[in-house]
SEVO-990156 format. One line per field, with one value per residue (C-alpha): residue number from 0; residue in three letters; y, z, x. Coordinates in Angstrom, 1 decimal. Example, Ala and Ser with C-alpha at 12.3 -4.5 7.8 and 13.67 -1.06 7.14 Angstrom:
n	0  1
res	ALA  SER
c2	-4.5  -1.1
c3	7.8  7.1
c1	12.3  13.7
% end
This chain:
n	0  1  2  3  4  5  6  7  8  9  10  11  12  13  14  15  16  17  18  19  20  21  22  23  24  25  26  27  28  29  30  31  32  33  34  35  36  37  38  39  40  41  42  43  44  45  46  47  48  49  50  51  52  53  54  55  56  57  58  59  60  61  62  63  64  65  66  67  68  69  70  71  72  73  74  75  76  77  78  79  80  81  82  83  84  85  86  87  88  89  90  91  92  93  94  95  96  97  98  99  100  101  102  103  104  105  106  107  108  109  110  111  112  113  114  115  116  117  118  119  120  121  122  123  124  125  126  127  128  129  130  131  132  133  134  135  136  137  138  139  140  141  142  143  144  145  146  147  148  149  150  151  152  153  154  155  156  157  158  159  160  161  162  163  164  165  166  167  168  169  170  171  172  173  174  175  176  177  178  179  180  181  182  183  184  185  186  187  188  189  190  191  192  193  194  195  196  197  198  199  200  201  202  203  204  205  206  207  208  209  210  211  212  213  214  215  216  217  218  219  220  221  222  223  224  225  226  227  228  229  230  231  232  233  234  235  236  237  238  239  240  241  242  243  244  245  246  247  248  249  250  251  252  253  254  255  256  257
res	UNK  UNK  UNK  UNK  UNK  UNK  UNK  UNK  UNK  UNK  UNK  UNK  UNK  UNK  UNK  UNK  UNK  UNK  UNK  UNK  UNK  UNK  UNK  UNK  UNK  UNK  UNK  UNK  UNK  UNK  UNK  UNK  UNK  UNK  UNK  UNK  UNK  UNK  UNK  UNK  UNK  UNK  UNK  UNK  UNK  UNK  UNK  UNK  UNK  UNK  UNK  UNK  UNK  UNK  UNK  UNK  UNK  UNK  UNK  UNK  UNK  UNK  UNK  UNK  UNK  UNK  UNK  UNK  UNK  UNK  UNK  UNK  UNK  UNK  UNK  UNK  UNK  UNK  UNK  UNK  UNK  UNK  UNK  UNK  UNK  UNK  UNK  UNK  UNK  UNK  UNK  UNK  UNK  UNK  UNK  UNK  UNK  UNK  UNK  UNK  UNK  UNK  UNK  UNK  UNK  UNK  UNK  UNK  UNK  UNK  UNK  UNK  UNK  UNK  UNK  UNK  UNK  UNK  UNK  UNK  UNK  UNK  UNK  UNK  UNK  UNK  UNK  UNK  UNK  UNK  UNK  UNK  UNK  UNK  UNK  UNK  UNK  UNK  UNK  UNK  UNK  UNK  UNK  UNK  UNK  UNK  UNK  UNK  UNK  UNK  UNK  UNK  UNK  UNK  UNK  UNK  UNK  UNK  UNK  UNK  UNK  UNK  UNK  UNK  UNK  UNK  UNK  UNK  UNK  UNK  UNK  UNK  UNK  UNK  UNK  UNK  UNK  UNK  UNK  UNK  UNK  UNK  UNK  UNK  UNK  UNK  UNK  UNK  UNK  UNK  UNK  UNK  UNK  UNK  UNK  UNK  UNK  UNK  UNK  UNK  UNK  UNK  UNK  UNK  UNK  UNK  UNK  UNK  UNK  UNK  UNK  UNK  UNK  UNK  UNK  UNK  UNK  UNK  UNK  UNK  UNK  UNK  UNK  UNK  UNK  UNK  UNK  UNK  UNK  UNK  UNK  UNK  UNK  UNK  UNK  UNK  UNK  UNK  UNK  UNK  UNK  UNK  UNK  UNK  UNK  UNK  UNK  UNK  UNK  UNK  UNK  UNK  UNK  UNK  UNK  UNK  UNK  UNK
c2	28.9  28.6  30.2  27.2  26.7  30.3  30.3  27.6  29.8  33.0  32.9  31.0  35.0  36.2  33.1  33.9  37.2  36.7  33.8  36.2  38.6  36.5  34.6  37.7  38.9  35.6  34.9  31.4  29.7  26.0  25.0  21.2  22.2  23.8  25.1  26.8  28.7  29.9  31.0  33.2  34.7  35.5  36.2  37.5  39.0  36.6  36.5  33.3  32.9  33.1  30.2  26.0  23.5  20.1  18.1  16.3  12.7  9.6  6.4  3.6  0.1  -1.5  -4.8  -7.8  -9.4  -9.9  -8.3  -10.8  -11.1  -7.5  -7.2  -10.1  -8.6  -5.2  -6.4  -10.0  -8.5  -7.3  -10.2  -10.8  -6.7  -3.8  -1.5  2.4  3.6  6.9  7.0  10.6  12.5  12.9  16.7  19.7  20.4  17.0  17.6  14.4  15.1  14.7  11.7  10.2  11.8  10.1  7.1  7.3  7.8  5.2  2.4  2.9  1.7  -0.5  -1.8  -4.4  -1.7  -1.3  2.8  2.2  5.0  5.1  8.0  9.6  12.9  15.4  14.8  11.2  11.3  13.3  11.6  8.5  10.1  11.5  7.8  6.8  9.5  9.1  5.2  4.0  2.8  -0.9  0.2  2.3  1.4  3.2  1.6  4.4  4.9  2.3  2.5  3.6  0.4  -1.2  1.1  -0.4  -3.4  -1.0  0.4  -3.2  -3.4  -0.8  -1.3  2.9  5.5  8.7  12.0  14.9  17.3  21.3  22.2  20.2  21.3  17.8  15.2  12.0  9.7  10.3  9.2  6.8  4.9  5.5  3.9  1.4  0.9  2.6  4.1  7.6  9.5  13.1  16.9  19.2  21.4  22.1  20.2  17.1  18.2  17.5  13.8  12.7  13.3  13.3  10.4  8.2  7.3  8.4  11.3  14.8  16.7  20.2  20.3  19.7  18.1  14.8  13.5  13.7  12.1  8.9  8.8  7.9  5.9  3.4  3.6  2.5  -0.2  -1.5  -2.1  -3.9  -3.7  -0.2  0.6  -1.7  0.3  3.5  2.1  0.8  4.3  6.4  3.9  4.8  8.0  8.5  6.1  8.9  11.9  11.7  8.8  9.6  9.4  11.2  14.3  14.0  16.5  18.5  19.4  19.7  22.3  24.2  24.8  25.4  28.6  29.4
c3	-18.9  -20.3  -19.6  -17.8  -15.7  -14.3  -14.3  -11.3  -8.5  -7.7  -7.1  -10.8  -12.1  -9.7  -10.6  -13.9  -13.9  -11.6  -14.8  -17.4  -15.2  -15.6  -18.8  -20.8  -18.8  -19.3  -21.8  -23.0  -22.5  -22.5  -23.5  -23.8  -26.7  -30.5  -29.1  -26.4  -27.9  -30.5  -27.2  -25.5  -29.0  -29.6  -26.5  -24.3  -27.5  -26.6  -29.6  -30.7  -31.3  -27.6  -26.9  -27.1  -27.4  -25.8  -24.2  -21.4  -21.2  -20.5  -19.5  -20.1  -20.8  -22.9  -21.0  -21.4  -20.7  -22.8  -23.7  -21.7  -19.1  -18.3  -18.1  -16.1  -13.2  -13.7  -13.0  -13.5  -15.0  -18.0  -19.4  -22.6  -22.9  -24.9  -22.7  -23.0  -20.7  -19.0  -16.0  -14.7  -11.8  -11.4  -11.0  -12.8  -15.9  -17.5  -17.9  -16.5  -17.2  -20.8  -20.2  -19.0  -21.5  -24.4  -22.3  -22.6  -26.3  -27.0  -25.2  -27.2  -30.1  -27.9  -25.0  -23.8  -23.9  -20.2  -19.6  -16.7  -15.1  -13.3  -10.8  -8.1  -7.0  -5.3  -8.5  -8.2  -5.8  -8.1  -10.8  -9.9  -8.8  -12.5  -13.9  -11.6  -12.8  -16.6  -15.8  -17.2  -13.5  -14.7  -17.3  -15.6  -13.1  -10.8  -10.0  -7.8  -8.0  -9.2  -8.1  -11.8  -12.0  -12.6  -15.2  -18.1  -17.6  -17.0  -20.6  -22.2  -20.8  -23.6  -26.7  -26.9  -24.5  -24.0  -22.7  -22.7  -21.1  -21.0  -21.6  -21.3  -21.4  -22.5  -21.1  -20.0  -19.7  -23.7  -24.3  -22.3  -24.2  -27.4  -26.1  -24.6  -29.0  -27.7  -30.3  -28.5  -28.7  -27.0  -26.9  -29.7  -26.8  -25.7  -26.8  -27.6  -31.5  -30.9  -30.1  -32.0  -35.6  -36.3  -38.4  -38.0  -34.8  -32.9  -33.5  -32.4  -31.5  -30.5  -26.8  -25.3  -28.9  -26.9  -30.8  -32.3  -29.7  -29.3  -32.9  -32.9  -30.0  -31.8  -35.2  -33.3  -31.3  -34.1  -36.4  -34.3  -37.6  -37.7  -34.0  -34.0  -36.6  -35.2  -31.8  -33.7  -35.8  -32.1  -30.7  -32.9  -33.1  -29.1  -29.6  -32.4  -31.4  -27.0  -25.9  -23.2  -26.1  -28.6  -25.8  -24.2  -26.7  -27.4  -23.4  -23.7  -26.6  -24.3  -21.3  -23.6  -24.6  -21.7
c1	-18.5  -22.2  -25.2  -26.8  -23.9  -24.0  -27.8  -27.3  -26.1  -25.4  -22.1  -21.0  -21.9  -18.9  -16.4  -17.4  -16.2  -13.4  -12.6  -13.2  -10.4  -7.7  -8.4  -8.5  -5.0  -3.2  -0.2  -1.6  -4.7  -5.3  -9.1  -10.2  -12.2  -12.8  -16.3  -15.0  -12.2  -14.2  -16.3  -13.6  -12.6  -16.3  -17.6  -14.4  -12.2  -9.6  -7.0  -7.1  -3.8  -2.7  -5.2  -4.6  -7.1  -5.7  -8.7  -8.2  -7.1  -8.5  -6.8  -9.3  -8.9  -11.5  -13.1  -12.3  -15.9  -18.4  -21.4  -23.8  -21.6  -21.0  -25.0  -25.5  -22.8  -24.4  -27.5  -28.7  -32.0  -30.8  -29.0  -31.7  -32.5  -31.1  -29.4  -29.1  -26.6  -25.8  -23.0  -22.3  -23.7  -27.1  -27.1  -29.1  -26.5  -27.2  -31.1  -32.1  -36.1  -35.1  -33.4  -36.6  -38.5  -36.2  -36.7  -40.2  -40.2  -37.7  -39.8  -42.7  -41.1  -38.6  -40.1  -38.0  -35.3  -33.7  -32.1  -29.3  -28.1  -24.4  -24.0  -25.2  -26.1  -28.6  -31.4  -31.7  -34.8  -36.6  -35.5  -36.4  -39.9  -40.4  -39.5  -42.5  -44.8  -43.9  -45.0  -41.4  -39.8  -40.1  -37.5  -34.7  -32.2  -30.5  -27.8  -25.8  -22.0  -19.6  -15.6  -13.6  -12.4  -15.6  -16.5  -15.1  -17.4  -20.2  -19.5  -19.0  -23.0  -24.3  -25.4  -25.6  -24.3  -26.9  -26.2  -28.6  -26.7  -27.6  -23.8  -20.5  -16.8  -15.2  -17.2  -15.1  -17.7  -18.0  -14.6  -14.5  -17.6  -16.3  -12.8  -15.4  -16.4  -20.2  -21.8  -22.9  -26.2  -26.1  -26.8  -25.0  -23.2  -19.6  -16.5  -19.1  -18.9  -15.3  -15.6  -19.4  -19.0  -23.1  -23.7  -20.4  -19.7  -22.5  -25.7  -26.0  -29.3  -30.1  -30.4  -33.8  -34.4  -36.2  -37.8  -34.9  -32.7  -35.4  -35.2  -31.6  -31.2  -33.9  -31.6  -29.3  -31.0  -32.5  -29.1  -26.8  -24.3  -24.5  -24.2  -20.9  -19.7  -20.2  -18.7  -15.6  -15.0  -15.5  -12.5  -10.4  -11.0  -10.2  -7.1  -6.0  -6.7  -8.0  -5.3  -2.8  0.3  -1.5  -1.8  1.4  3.1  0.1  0.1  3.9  3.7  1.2  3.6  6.3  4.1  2.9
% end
């Protein structure tokens, strides 16, 4: 439980504690992340040996649609434009003024680049006015929800997926574009240093780091070979190590110790 998620109401200090009650009392503890058992060790003396990292699973199909055509049923505007995608909810915790502001940063150099963001939530107003202000409305869409099953054509859209979270615990959206072959660009927080190895299937920045995270997304936009080989190593690395079969006897193992 980070910082910035307790920071966000008054009553995440008291679930907090109550949390840190009966984490620090139980006989096992399942995490979905490296990160954040090395947090509870470090932070709430939890012995590390009473604690099991097994992330959560996705089950994802990859589309079967084209690139182009994905777009074009996404939104009929961005059939000829690079696309920088971000689904997830439109809420405080994933720092959506330095979405914008990467956005910003990125067009300058790309400007026929189009930033498409899935989701809904109680910051898209303001969002949407800060796009305005920033003069870069031209360029992102807000496209609201879409149902799950639509979402694997939604990924099939991108040519990179961006997250600028504050904090994460295992975000599925993440695996989910790297099962989608998405080379991902995001924040260096949570279990997201589980799933982006910096450099090989997607980049890592420090959070708030907007220059650094512009500077990657155009790296990626402008080597199509590179980003399709970044997008093919995260695939296989969710089929390995994040698929349904490759959990099933991790979670087993878990209540076996429990």
């Amino acid at each position: 439980m980070s910082d910035g998620w307790r920071s966000e109401s008054a009553l995440n200090g008291i679930k907090r504690m109550l949390a840190r009650r009966v984490v620090t009392r139980a006989a096992h503890v399942r995490v979905v992340s490296e990160p954040l058992k090395r947090s509870l060790v470090d932070r709430w003396g939890v012995d590390a040996a009473r604690i099991s990292v097994t992330p959560v699973g996705v089950n994802f199909q990859r589309s079967a649609l084209s690139r182009e055509e994905s777009r074009r049923r996404l939104d009929p505007t961005l059939t000829d434009e690079r696309v920088v995608l971000f689904v997830g909810r439109l809420v405080a915790a994933k720092n959506l003024p330095l979405l914008l502001e990467v956005a910003k940063r990125v067009l300058s150099m790309h400007p026929a680049t189009r930033f498409v963001l899935v989701g809904d939530g109680e910051l898209r107003a303001s969002t949407e006015a800060r796009a305005r202000e920033l003069g870069i409305s031209a360029n992102v869409r807000f496209t609201g929800n879409r149902p799950h099953g639509e979402l694997p054509d939604v990924y099939a859209a991108a040519d990179v997926f961006l997250l600028t979270s504050h904090y994460e615990g295992m975000p599925r959206v993440v695996l989910e574009a790297m099962l989608a072959a998405r080379p991902v660009v995001t924040t260096r927080v949570g279990g997201l240093e589980d799933l982006v190895i910096d450099g090989q299937n997607g980049f890592l920045a420090a959070r708030d780091d907007a220059a650094t995270l512009a500077a990657r997304v155009c790296t990626l936009l402008a080597d199509a070979p590179l980003a399709e080989e970044f997008g093919a190593r995260g695939a296989r690395l969710a089929e390995e190590r994040f698929g349904l079969p490759a959990l099933a006897d991790r979670i087993i193992d878990v209540w076996q110790r429990a």
